[in-house]
C-alpha positions as CSV (number, residue, x, y, z in Angstrom):
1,X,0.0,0.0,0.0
2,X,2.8,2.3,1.0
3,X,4.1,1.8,-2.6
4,X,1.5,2.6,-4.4
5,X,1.1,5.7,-2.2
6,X,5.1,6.8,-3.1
7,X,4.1,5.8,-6.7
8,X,1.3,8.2,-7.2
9,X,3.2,10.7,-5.6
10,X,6.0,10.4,-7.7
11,X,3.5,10.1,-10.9
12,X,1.9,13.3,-9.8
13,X,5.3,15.0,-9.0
14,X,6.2,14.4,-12.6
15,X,3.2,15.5,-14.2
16,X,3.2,18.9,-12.1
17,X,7.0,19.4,-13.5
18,X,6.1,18.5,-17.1
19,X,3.0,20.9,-16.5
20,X,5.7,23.4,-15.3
21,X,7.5,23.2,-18.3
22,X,4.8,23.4,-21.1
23,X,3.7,26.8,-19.2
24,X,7.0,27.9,-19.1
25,X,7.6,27.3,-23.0
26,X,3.9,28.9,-24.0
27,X,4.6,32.1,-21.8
28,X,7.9,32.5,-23.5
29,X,6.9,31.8,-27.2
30,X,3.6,34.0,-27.1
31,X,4.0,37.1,-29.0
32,X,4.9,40.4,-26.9
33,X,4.9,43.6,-27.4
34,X,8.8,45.0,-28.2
35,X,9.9,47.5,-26.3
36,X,13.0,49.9,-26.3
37,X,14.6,49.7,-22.5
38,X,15.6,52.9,-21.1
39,X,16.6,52.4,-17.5
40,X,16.1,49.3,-15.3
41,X,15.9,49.9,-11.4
42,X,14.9,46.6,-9.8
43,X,11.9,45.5,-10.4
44,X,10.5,49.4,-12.3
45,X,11.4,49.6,-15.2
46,X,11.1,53.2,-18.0
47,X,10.6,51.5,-21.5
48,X,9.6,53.3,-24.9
49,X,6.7,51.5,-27.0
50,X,5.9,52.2,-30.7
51,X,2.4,52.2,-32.0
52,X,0.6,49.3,-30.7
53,X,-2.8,48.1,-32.6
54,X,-5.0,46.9,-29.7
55,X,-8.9,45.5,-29.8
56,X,-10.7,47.0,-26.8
57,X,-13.9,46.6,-25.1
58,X,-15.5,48.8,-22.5
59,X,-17.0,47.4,-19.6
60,X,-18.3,48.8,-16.0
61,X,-18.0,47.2,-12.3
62,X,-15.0,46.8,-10.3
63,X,-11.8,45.6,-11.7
64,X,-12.3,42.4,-11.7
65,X,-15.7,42.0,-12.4
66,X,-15.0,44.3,-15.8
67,X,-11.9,41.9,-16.1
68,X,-14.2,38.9,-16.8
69,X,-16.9,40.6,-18.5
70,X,-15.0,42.4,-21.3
71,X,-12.3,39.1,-21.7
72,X,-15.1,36.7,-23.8
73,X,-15.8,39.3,-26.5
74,X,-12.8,40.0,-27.1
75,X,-11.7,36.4,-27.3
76,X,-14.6,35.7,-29.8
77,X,-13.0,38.0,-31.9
78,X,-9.8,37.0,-32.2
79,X,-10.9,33.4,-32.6
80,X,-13.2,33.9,-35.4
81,X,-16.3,32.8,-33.2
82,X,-18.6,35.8,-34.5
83,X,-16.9,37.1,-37.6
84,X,-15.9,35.4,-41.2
85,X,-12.0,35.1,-41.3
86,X,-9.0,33.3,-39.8
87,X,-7.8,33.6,-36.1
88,X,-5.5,36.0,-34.7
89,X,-2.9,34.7,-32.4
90,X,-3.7,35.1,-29.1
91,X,-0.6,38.0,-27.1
92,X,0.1,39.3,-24.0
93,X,-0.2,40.6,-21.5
94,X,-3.9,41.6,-21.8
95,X,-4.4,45.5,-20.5
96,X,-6.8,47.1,-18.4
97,X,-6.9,50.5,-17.6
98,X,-10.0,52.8,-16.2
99,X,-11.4,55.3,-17.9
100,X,-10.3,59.1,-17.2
101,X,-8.3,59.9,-14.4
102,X,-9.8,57.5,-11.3
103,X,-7.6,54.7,-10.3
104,X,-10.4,52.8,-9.1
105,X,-13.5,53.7,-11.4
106,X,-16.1,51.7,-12.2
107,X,-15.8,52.0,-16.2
108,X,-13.1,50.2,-17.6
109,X,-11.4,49.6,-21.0
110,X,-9.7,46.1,-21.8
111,X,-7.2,45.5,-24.3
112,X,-6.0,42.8,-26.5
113,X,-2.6,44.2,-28.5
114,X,-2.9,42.5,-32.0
115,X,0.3,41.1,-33.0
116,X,2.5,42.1,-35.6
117,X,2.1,39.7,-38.6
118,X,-2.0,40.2,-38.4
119,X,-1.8,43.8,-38.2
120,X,0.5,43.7,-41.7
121,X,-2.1,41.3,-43.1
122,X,-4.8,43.8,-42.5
123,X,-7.0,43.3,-39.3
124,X,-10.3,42.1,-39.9
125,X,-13.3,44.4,-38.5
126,X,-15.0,42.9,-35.6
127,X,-18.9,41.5,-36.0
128,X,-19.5,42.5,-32.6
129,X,-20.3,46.3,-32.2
130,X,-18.7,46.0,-28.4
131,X,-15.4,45.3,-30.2
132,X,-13.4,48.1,-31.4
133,X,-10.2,48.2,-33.1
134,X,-8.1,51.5,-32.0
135,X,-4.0,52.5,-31.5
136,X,-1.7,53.2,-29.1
137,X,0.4,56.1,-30.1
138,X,4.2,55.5,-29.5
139,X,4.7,56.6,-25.6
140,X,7.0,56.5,-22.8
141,X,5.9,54.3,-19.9
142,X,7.5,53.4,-16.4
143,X,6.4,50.1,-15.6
144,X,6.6,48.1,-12.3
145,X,6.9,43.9,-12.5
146,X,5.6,41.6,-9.6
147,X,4.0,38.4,-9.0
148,X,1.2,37.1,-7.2
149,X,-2.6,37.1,-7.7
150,X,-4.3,40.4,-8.4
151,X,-5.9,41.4,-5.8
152,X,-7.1,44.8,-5.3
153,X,-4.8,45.6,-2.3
154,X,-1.5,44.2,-4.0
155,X,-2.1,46.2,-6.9
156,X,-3.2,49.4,-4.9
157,X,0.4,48.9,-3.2
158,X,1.9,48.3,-6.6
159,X,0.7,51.4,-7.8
160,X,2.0,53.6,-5.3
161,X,5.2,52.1,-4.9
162,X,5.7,53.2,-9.1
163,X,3.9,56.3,-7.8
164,X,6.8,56.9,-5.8
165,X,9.1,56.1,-7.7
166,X,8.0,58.1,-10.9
167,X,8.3,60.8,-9.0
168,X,11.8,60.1,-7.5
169,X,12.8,60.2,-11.4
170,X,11.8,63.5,-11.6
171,X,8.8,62.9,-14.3
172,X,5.3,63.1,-14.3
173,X,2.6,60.6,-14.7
174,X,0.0,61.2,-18.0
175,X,-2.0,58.9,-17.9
176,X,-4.1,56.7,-15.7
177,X,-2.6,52.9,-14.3
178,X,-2.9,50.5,-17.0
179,X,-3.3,46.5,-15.3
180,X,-1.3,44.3,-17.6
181,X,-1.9,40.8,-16.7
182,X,0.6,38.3,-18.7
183,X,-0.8,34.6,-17.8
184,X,-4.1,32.7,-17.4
185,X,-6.2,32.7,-14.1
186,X,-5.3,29.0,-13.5
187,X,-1.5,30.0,-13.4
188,X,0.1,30.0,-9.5
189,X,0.7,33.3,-7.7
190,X,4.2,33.0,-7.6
191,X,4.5,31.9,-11.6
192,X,2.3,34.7,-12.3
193,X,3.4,38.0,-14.0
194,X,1.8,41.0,-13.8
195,X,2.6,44.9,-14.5
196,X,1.4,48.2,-13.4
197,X,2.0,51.5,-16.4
198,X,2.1,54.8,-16.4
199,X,2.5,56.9,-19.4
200,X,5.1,59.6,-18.1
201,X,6.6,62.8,-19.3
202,X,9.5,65.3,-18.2
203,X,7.7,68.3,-19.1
């Protein structure tokens, strides 16, 4: 009995490493958006984006809740579910950010950045009037990196720790937080990668 027990054990230890490792290898080979690096501090980071081509959907509720709602449209869309056409490939990280200047509103828009090779074959226009195609103007961002899962108060204390250091930099925030959220929900806290953006200036 004892050695069927170790056997299992061992059978399941396996599988979660091989489970490790396919997660590893999709995370790593799904299209991201480049990025010019200006100045690395830790975990912040002050990058330089060119235009980005991005399908968004606006949804209200709290973060979370306009999080799950705007995510199926947007996945319809890019796998052909409501519209003629082939499938996009799906990138990351998927983006978040509320509407105006409130950090935690209860109107959100969420964003899936279309990569390169479909926006150079021409994007096809979305069947569902919720879906929007739109761009990203090249921009200066400071980013911060962390793990973990979402929740509202680790992202609250995200946000002010860039906050903080934006400032320390001697620039100025333009824009509200954008969430970027890099993996699925079913990924651990500790594998998980997550952002928090500003768009920031020196004026």
């Amino acid at each position: 009995m004892l050695k069927t027990v170790v056997l299992i054990a061992a059978a399941l230890a396996v599988l979660a490493a091989v489970g490790l490792l396919i997660f590893v290898y999709l995370v790593q080979n799904v299209e991201q958006p480049e990025y010019a690096l200006i100045q690395r501090d830790g975990d912040f980071e002050l990058r330089d984006y060119p235009l980005l081509r991005v399908a968004e959907v606006r949804r209200a509720g709290d973060r979370r809740a306009a999080l799950s709602a705007g995510f199926g449209p947007l996945a319809r869309y890019i796998f052909a579910k409501e519209r003629d056409g082939e499938k996009v490939a799906m990138t990351a990280p998927v983006i978040q950010q509320p509407d105006g200047d409130a950090v935690d509103g209860r109107d959100w828009t969420l964003g899936f950045i279309m990569p390169k090779a479909a926006v150079a074959a021409g994007l096809p226009d979305p069947a569902n009037a919720d879906v929007r195609l739109t761009e990203l103007p090249p921009r200066r961002v400071a980013a911060v990196r962390f793990s973990g899962r979402t929740t509202d108060a680790l992202t609250r204390v995200q946000r002010e720790r860039l906050e903080t250091w934006i400032a320390e930099q001697g620039l100025r925030i333009a824009s509200a937080p954008v969430y970027a959220y890099y993996n699925d929900p079913f990924t651990p806290g500790p594998l998980r990668r997550n952002e928090i953006i500003f768009d920031v200036t020196s004026d």
